[in-house]
C-alpha positions as CSV (number, residue, x, y, z in Angstrom):
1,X,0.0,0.0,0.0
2,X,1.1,3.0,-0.6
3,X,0.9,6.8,1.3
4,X,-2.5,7.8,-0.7
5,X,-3.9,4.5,0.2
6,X,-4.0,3.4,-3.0
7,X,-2.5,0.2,-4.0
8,X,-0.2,-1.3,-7.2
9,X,-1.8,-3.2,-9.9
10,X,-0.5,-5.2,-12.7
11,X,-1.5,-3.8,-15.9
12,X,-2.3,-6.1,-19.1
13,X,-2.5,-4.9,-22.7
14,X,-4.4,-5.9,-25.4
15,X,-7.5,-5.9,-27.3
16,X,-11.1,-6.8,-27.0
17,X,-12.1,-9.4,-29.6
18,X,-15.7,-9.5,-31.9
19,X,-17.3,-12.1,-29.1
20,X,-16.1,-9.9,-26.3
21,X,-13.2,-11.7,-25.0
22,X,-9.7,-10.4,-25.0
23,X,-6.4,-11.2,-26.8
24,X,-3.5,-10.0,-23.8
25,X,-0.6,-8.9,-26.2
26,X,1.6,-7.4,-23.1
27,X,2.1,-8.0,-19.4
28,X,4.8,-5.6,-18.7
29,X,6.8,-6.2,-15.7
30,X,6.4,-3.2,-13.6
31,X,3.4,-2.2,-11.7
32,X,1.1,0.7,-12.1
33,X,1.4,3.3,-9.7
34,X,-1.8,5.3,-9.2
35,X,-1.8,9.2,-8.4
36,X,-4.8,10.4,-6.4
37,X,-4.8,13.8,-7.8
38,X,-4.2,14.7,-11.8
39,X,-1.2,16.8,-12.5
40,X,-2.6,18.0,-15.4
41,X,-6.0,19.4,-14.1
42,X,-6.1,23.3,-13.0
43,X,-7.9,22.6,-9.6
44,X,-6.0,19.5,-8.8
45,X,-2.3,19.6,-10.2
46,X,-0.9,20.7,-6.8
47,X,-2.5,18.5,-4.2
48,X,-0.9,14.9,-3.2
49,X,-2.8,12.6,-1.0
50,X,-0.3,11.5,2.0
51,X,-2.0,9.9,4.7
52,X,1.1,9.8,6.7
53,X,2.6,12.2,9.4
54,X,2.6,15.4,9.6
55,X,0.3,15.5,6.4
56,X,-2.2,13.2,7.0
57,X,-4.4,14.5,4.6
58,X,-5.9,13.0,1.1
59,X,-5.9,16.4,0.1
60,X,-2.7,18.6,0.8
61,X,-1.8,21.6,-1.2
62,X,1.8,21.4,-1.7
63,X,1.9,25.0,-2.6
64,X,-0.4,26.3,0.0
65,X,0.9,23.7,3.0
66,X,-2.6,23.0,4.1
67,X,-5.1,20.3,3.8
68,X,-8.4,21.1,2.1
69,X,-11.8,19.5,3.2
70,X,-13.2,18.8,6.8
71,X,-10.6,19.5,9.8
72,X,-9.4,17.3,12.4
């Protein structure tokens, strides 16, 4: 598990056939890491989720320092 409480997956590859089944044409080695936050998106690019001390937060601004949403 990892800080945003999300976890690693193994990704496949491939492509879905005519009777809906699918033909896995990669399995790379590494895991996907997921981001909670998309650092592409105006209102999201700088918040991380770190559930960890001191942050503790699924929402911190790294710009700002603070957590958004509810408080403690």
């Amino acid at each position: 598990m990892m800080p945003n409480h999300h976890i690693t997956k193994p990704v496949l590859i491939g492509e879905v056939k005519a009777d809906g089944q699918f033909n896995v044409s990669g399995r790379p080695k590494a895991r996907s890491s997921p981001t909670s936050w998309s650092p592409y998106l105006e209102g999201s690019k700088d918040l991380i989720a770190d559930w960890r001390s001191p942050m503790s937060c699924g929402n911190f601004n790294v710009v700002t320092g603070k957590c958004g949403g509810a408080s403690k």
